[in-house]
C-alpha positions as CSV (number, residue, x, y, z in Angstrom):
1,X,35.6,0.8,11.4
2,X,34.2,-2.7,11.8
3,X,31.9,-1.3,14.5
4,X,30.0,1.3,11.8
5,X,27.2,-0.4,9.9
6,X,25.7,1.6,7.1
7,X,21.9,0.4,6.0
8,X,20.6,1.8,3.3
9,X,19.0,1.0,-0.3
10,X,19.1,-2.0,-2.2
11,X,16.9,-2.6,-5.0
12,X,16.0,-6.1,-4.9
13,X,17.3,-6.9,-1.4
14,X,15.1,-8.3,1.5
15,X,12.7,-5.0,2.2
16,X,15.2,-3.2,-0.2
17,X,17.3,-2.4,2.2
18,X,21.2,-3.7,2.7
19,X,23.7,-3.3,5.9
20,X,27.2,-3.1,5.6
21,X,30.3,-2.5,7.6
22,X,32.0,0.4,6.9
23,X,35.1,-1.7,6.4
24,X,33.8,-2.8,2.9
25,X,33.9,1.2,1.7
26,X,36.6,1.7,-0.3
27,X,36.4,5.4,-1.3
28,X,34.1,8.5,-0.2
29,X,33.6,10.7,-2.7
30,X,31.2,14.0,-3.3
31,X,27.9,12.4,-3.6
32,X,28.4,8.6,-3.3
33,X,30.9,6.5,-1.4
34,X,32.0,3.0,-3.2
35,X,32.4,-0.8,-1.8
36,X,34.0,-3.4,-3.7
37,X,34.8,-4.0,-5.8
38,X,33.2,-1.0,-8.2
39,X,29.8,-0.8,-6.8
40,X,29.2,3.2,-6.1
41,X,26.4,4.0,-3.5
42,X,24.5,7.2,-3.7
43,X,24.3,8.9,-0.5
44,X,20.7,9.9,-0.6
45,X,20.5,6.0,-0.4
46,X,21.6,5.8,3.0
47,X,19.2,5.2,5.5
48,X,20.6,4.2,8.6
49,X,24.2,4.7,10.2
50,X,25.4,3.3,13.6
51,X,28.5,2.7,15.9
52,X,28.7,0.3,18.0
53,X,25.4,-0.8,18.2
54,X,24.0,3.0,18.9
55,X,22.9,4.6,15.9
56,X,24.2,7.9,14.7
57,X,22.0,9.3,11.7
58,X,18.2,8.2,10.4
59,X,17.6,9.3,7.0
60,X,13.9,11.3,7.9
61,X,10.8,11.7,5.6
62,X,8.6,14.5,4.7
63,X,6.6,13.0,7.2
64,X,8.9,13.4,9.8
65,X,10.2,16.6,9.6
66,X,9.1,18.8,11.8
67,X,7.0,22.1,10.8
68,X,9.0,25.7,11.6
């Protein structure tokens, strides 16, 4: 799991924003997944997933979204 990098919302942080490795989760639960050592991250937070360099999932905006 060392090539899975999450990015997503840190209060405080450099643009707000935090990466990890998916190594440092520690358990995945219904809405939130937590890293260690008790810190639980909301998954609404995330804003960017990717493997291996490519990314998997961008967290869109209103803005985004395309209309139906």
């Amino acid at each position: 799991m060392s090539e899975c990098q999450i990015e997503y919302i840190h209060r405080g942080a450099p643009d707000d924003t935090k990466t990890i490795s998916c190594n440092e989760i520690i358990d995945i639960g219904r809405s939130f997944f937590t890293i260690f050592p008790d810190t639980l991250i909301p998954y609404h937070r995330i804003r960017r997933i990717s493997f291996k360099g490519k990314t998997i999932y961008v967290k869109t905006t209103p803005e985004q979204t395309p209309e139906k």
